[in-house]
C-alpha positions, -999 to 999 in steps of 0.1 A, spaced: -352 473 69 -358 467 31 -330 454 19 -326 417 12 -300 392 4 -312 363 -23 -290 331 -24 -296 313 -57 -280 282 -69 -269 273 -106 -252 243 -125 -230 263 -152 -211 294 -143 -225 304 -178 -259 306 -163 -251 321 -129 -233 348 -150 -261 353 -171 -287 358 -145 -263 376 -124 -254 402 -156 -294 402 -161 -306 411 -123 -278 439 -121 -291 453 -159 -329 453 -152 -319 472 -117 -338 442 -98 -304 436 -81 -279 461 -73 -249 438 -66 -245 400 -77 -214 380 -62 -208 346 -81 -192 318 -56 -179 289 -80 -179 255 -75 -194 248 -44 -206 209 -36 -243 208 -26 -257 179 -17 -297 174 -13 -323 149 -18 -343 152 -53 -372 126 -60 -361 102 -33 -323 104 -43 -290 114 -19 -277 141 -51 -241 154 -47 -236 182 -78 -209 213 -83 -229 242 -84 -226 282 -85 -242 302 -56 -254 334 -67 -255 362 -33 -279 385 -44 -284 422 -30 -317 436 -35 -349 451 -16 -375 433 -6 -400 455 -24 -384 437 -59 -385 402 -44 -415 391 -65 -398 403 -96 -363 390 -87 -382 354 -81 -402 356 -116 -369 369 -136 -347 342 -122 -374 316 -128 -376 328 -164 -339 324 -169 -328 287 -143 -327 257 -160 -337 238 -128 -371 224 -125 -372 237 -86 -346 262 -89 -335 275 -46 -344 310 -45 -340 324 -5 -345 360 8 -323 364 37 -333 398 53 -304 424 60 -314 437 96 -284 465 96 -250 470 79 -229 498 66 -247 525 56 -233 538 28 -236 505 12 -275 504 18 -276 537 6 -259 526 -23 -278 497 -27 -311 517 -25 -302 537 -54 -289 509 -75 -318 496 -79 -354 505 -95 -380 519 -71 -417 505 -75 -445 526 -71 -470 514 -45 -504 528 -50 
């Protein structure tokens, strides 16, 4: 299957809207779900960090991964900002049809 599922974390839900609002607009993403103040916690340069954050579940194709990465990395005020591609192996197909033809196709030459 193409289609993918991106989780992306943020620290404002001012910036997970505004990537989210962004992905859907350029047709990278077809469908962006904002989960609010989850707790993370993960090591960064030797630390135990605990931060509220915004998880971002994505629904794309894999085809626009590259461009999903590049857009988000343009936009995330993180230095190493969690970008994962979770592939959808099946699912309801009228929302993967959907899907398909919410988002832009790239030509492959």
């Amino acid at each position: 299957m193409d289609y993918i599922i991106v989780l992306v974390t943020t620290p404002t839900l001012k910036e997970a809207t505004h990537i989210a609002t962004s992905l859907v607009e350029k047709r990278i993403a077809a469908c962006t779900n904002i989960v609010s103040n989850i707790q993370s916690v993960f090591r960064w340069k030797g630390r135990i960090e605990k931060e509220k954050e915004h998880l971002l579940i994505i629904k794309s194709r894999k085809m626009l991964l590259e461009k999903l990465v590049k857009t988000v990395k343009s936009m995330h005020s993180y230095e190493v900002p969690e970008i994962v591609a979770i592939q959808i192996i099946d699912g309801n197909k009228d929302f993967l049809n959907w899907l398909k033809s919410s988002v832009k196709v790239i030509e492959r030459n």
